[in-house]
C-alpha positions as protocol buffer text, in pm:
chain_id: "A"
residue {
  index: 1
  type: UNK
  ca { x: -13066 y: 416 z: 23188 }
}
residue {
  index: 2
  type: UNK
  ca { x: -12703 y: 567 z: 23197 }
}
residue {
  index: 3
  type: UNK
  ca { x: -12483 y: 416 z: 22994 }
}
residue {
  index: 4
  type: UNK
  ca { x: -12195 y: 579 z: 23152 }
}
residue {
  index: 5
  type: UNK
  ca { x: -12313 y: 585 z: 23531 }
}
residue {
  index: 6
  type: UNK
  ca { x: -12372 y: 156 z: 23522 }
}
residue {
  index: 7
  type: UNK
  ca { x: -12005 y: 109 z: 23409 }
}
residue {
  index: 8
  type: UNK
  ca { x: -11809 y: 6 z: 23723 }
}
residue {
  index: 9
  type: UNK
  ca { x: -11440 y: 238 z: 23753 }
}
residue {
  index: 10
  type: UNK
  ca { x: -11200 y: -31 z: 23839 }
}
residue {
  index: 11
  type: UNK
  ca { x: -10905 y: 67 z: 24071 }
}
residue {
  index: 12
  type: UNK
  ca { x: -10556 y: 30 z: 23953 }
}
residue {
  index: 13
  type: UNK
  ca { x: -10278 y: -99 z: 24180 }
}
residue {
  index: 14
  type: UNK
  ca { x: -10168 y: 167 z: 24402 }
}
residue {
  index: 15
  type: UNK
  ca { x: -10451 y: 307 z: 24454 }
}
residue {
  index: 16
  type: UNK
  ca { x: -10699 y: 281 z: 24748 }
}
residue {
  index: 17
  type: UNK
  ca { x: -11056 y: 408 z: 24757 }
}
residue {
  index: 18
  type: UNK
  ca { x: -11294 y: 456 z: 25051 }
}
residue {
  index: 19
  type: UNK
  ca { x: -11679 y: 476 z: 25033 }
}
residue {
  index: 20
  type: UNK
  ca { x: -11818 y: 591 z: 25383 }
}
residue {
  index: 21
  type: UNK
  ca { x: -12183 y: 699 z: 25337 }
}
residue {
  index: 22
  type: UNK
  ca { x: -12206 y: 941 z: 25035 }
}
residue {
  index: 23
  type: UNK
  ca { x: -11788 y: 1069 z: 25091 }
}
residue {
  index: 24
  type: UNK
  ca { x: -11546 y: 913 z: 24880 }
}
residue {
  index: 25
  type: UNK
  ca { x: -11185 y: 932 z: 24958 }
}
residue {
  index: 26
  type: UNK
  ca { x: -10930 y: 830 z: 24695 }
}
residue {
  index: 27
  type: UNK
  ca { x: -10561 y: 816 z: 24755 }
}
residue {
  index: 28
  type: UNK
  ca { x: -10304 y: 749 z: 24566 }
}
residue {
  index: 29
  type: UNK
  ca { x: -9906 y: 779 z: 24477 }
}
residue {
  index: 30
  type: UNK
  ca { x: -10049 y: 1185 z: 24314 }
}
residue {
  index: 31
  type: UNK
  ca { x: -10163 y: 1280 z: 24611 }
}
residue {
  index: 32
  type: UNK
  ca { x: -10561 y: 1223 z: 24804 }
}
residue {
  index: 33
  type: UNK
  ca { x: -10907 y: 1353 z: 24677 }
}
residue {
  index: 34
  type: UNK
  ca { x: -11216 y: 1340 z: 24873 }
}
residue {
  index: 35
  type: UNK
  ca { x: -11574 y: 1400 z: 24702 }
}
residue {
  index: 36
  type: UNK
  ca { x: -11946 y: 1415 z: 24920 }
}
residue {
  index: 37
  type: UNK
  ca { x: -12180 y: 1279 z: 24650 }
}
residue {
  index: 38
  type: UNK
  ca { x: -12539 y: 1476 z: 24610 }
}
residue {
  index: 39
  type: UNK
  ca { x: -12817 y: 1267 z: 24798 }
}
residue {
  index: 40
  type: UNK
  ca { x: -12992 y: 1016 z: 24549 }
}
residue {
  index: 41
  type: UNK
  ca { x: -12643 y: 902 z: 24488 }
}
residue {
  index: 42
  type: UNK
  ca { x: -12522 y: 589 z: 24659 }
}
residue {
  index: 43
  type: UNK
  ca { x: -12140 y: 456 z: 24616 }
}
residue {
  index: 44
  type: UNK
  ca { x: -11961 y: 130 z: 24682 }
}
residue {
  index: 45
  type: UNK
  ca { x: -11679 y: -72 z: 24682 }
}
residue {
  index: 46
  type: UNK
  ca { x: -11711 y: -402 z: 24531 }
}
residue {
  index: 47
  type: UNK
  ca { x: -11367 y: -560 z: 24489 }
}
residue {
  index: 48
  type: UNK
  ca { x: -11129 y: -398 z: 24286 }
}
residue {
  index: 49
  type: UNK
  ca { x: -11373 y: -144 z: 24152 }
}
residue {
  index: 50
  type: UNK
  ca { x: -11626 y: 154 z: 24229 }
}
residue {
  index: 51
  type: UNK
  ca { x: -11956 y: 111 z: 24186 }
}
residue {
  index: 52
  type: UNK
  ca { x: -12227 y: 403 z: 24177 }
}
residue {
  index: 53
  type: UNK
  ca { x: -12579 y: 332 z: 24210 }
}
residue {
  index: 54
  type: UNK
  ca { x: -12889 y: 594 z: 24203 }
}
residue {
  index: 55
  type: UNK
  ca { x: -13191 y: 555 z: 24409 }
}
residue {
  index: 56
  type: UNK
  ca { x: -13451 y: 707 z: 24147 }
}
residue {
  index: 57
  type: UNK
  ca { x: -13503 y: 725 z: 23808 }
}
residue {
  index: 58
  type: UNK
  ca { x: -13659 y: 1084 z: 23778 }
}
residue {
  index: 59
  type: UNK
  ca { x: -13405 y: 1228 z: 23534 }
}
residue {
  index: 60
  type: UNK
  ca { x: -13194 y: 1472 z: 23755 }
}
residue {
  index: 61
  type: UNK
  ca { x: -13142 y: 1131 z: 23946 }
}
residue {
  index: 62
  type: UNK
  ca { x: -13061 y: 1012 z: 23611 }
}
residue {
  index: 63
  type: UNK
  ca { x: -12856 y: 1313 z: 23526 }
}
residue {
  index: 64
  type: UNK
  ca { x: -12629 y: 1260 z: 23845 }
}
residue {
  index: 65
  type: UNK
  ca { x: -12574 y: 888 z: 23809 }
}
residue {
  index: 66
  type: UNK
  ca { x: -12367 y: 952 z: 23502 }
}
residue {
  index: 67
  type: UNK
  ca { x: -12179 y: 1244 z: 23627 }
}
residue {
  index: 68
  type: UNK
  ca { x: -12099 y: 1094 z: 23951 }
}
residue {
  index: 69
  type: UNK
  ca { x: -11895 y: 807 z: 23837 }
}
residue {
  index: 70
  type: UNK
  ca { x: -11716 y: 1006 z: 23589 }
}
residue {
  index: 71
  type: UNK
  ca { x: -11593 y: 1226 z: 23874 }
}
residue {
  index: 72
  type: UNK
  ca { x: -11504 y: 952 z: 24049 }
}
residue {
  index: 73
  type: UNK
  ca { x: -11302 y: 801 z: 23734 }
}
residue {
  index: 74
  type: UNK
  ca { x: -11145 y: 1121 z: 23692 }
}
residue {
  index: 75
  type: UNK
  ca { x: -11068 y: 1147 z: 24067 }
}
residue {
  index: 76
  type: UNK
  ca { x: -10890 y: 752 z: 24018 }
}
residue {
  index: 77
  type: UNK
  ca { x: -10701 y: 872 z: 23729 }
}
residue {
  index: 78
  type: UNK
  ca { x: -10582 y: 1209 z: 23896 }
}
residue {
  index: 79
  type: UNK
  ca { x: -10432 y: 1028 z: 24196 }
}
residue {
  index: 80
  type: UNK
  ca { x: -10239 y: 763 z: 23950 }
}
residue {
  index: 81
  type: UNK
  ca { x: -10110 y: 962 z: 23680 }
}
residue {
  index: 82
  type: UNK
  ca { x: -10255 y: 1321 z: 23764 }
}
residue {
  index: 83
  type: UNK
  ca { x: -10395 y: 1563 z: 23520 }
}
residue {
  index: 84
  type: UNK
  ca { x: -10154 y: 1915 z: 23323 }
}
residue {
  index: 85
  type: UNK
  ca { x: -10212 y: 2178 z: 23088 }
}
residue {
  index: 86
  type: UNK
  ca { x: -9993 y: 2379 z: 22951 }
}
residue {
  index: 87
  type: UNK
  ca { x: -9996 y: 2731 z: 22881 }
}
residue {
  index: 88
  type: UNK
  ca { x: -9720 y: 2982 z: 22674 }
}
residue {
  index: 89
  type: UNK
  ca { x: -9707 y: 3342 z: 22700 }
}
residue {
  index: 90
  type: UNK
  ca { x: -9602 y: 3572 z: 22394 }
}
residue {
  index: 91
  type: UNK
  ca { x: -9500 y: 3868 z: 22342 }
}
residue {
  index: 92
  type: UNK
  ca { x: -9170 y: 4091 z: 22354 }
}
residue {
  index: 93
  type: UNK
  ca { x: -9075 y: 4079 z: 22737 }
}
residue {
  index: 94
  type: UNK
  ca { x: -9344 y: 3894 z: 22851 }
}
residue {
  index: 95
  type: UNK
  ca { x: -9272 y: 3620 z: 23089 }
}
residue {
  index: 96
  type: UNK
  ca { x: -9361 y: 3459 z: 23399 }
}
residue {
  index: 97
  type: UNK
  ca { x: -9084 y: 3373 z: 23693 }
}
residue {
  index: 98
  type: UNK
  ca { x: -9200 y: 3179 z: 23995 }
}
residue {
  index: 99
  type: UNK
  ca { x: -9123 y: 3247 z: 24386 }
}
residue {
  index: 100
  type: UNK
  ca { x: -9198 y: 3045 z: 24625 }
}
residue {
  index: 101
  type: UNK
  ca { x: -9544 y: 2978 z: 24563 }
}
residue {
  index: 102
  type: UNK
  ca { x: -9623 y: 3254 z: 24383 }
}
residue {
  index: 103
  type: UNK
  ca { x: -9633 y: 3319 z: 23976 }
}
residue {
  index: 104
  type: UNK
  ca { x: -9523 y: 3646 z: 23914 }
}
residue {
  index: 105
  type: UNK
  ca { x: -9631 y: 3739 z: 23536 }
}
residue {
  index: 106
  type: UNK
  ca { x: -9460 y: 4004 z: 23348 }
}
residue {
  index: 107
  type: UNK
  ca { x: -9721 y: 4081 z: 23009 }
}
residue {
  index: 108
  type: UNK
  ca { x: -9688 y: 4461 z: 22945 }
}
residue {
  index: 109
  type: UNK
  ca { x: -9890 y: 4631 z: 23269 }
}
residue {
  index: 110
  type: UNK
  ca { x: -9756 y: 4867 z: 23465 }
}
residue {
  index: 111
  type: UNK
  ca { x: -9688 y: 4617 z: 23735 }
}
residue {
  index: 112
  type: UNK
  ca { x: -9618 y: 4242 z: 23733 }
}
residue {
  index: 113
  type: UNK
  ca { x: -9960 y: 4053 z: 23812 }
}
residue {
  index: 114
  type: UNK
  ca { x: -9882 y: 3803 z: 24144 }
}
residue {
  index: 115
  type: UNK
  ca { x: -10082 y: 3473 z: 24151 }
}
residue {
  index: 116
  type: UNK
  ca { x: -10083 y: 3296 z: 24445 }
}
residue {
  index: 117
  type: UNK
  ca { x: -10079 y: 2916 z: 24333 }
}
residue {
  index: 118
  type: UNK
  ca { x: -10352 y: 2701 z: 24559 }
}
residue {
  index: 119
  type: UNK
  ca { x: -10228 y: 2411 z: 24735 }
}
residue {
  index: 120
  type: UNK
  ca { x: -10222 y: 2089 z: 24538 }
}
residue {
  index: 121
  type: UNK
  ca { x: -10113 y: 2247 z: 24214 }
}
residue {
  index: 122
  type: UNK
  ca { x: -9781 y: 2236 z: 24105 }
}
residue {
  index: 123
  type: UNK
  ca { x: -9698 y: 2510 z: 23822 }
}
residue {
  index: 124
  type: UNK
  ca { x: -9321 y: 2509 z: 23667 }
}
residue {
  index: 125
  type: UNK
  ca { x: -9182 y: 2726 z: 23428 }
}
residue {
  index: 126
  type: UNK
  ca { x: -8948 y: 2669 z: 23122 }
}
residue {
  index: 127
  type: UNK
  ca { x: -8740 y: 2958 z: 22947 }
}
residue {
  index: 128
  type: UNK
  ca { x: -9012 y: 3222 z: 23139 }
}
residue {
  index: 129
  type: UNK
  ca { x: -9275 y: 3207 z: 22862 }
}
residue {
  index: 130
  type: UNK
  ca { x: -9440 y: 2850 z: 22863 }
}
residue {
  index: 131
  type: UNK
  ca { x: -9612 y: 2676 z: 23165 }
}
residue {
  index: 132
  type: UNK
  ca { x: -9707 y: 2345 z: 23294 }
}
residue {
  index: 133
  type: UNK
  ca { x: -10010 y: 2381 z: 23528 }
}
residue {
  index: 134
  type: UNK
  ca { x: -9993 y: 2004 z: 23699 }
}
residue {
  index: 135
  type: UNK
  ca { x: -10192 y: 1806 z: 24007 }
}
residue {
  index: 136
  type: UNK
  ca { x: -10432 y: 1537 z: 24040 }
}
residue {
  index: 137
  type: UNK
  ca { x: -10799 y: 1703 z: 24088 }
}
residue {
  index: 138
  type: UNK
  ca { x: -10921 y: 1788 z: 23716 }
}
residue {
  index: 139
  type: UNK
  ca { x: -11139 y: 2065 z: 23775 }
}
residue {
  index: 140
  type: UNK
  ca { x: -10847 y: 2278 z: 24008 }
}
residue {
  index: 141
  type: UNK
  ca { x: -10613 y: 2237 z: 23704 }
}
residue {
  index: 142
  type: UNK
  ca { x: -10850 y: 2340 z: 23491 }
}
residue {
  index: 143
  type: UNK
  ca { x: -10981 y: 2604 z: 23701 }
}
residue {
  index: 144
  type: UNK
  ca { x: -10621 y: 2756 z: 23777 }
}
residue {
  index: 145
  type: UNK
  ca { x: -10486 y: 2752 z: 23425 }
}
residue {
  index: 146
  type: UNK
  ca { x: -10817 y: 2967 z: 23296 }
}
residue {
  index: 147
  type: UNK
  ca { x: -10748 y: 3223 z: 23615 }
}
residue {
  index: 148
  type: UNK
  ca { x: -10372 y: 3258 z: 23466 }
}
residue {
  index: 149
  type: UNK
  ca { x: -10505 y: 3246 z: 23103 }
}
residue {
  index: 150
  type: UNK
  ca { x: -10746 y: 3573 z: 23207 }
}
residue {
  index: 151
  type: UNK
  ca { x: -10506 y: 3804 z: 23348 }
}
residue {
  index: 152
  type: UNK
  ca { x: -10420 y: 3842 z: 22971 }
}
residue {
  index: 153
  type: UNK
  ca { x: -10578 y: 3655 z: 22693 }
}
residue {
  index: 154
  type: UNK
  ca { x: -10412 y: 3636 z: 22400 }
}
residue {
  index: 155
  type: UNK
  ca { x: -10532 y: 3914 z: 22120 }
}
residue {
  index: 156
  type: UNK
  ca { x: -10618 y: 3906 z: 21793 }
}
residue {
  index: 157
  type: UNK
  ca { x: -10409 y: 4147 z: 21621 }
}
residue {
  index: 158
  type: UNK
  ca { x: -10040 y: 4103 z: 21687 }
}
residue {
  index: 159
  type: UNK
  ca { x: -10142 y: 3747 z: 21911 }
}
residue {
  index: 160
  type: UNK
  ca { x: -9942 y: 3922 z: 22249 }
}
residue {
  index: 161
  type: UNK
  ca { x: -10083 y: 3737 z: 22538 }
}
residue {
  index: 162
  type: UNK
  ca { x: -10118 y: 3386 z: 22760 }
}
residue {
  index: 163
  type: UNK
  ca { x: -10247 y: 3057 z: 22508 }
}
residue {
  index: 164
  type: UNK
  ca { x: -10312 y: 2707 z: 22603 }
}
residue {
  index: 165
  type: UNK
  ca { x: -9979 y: 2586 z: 22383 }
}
residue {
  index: 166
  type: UNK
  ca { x: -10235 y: 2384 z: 22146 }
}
residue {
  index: 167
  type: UNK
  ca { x: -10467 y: 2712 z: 22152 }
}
residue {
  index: 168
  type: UNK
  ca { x: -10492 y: 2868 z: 21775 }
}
residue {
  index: 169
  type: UNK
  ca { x: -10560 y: 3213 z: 21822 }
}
residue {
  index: 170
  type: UNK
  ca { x: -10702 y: 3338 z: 21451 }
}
residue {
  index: 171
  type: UNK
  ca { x: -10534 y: 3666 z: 21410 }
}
residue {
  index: 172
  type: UNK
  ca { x: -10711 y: 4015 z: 21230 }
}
residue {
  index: 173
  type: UNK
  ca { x: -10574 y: 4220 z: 20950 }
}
residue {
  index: 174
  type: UNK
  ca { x: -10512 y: 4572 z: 21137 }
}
residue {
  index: 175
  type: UNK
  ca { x: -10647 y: 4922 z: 21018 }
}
residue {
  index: 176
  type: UNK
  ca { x: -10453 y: 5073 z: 20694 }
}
residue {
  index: 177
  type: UNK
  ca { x: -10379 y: 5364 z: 20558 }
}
residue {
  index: 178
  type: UNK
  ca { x: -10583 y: 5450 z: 20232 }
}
């Protein structure tokens, strides 16, 4: 049995969730997330909490039970209080200036890289060198902050390049002269 998937996700105040068949909606004072759960996966609304339910106990039935009701938790807790991660940039002239909705990222190329930030993410930058990637779906934060994090990961030797801000980056003695 699941011991995560049998736990019912209660809903906080302000927040409304709708079950229709397998699509669950979730709005919220963040913003509105809507999910289509896989087929052996049944969801509910019992009260002032979700309930998941599977209809097999093979174990990719078992497998899903426990992951759907964690995305729905996570989908809850993104429309309340929304989900960030912050990145920094580093090294000499490297920064990052937003227009519009693009990030325009200045880290030693010929050329400033252009991101074009996806709707329902919020990105703001302080003092051009540290970033706050912000919305409520978990996995889009997640998702844009590693796209921004691979235009230039941060290297080894002199640590020049983009970091989560609690990212340690273990640095490398360079070549020397004998």
């Amino acid at each position: 049995m699941s011991r995560v998937g049998v736990k019912p996700v209660p809903i906080p105040a302000g927040v409304t969730v709708k079950a229709e068949g397998r699509t669950v909606a979730v709005k919220g004072p963040k913003g509105e997330l809507t999910w289509t759960a896989p087929a052996p996966i049944a969801v509910t609304v019992d009260g002032g909490q979700v309930v998941v339910t599977r209809s097999g106990d093979e174990d990719a039935v078992r497998a899903l039970h426990g992951t759907a009701r964690s995305l729905i938790a996570n989908m809850v807790r993104g429309v309340q209080a929304g989900y960030e991660k912050n990145l920094e940039i580093q090294g000499v002239g490297y920064r990052a200036a937003l227009q519009g909705r693009t990030l325009v990222l200045n880290i030693g190329f010929s050329h400033p890289v252009e991101f074009a930030v996806p709707a329902g993410i919020t990105i703001a930058v302080q003092d051009g060198t540290k970033l706050a990637v912000s919305g409520p779906d978990k996995h889009l934060v997640g998702e844009v902050s590693a796209q921004i994090r691979s235009f230039y990961k941060a290297e080894p030797y002199k640590g020049k390049g983009i970091r989560y801000r609690d990212e340690y980056v273990r640095r490398k003695a360079g070549k020397t002269v004998a």
